[in-house]
C-alpha positions in Angstrom: 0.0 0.0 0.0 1.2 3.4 -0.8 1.2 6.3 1.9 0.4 9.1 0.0 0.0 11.3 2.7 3.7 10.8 4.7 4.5 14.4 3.6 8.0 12.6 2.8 7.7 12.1 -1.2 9.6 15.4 -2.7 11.8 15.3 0.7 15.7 15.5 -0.2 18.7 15.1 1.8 22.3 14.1 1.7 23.0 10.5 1.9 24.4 10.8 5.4 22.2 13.1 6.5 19.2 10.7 5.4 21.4 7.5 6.8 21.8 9.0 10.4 18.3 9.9 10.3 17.0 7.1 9.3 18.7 5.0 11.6 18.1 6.7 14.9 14.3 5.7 13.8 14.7 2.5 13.2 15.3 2.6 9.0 17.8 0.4 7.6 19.3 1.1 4.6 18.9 -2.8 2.7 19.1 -2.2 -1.0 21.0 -0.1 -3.2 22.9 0.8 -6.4 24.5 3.5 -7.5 21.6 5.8 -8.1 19.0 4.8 -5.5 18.5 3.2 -2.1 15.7 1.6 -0.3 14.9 2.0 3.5 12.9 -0.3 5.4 11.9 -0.3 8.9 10.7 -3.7 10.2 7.0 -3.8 12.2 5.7 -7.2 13.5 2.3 -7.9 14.2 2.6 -9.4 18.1 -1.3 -10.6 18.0 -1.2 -12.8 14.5 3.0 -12.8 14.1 2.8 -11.2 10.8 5.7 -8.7 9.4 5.3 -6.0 7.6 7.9 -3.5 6.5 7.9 0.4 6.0 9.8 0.9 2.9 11.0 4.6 1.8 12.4 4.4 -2.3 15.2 7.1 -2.5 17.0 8.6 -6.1 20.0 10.3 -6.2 19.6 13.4 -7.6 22.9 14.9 -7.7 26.0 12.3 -7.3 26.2 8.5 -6.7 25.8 6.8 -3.7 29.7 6.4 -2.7 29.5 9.5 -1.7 28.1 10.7 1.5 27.0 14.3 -0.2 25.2 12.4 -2.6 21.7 14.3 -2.7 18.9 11.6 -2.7 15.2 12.4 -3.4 12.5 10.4 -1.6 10.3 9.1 -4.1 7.4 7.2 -2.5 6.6 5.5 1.1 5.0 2.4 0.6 3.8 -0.8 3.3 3.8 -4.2 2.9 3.4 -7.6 4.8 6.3 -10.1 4.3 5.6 -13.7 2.6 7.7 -16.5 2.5 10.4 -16.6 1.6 11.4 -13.6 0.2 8.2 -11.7 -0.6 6.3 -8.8 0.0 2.5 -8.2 -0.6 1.2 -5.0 -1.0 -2.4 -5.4 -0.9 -3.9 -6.3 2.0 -5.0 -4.3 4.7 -2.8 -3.4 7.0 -3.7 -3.5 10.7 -4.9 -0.5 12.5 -2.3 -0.7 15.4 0.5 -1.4 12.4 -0.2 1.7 10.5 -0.8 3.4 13.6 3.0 2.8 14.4 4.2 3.4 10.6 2.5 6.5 11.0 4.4 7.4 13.8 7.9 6.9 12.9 7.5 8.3 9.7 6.4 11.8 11.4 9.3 11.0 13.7 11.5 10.6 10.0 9.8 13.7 8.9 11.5 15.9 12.0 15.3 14.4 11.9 14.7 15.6 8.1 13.0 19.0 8.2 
């Protein structure tokens, strides 16, 4: 599911700005390439055991990711719950106390940024 209203997509930041921030919320930084980068942050449902994970897409906009003044744009923030093996599923509904929390550290994303 895409969160259209995480007031993150247009956001941009330097790569070490956006991987410090990031990670003091909770983001790791799992795939990338020279050009773009994907964050996830990692929520587990404790009532049915389900995983879901907040991703944030990234493009570099000026530079390539070696460098930590490489200027990345945030794309889109998008949700998903995690299927075996190596999955993710983007269109079921996602639980009220999951976004709920996904909501949160995104604002908290939102304020290391702005």
């Amino acid at each position: 599911m895409i969160i259209e209203n995480s007031g993150l997509n247009g956001v941009q930041s330097e790569l070490h700005h956006l991987d410090d921030a990031a990670d003091k919320v909770g983001f790791v930084r799992w795939q990338w390439e020279y050009y773009r980068a994907t964050y996830d942050l990692k929520l587990t449902d404790r009532t049915s055991g389900s995983e879901y994970f907040l991703r944030i897409n990234t493009r570099a906009v000026e530079g390539k990711l070696e460098n930590p003044h490489t200027v990345l744009n945030i794309e889109a923030v998008y949700i998903g719950r995690a299927t075996f093996p190596h999955g993710m599923e983007y269109e079921s509904p996602i639980p009220k106390h999951i976004m709920e929390s996904a909501t949160q550290r995104l604002d908290q994303l939102k304020k290391q940024l702005l």
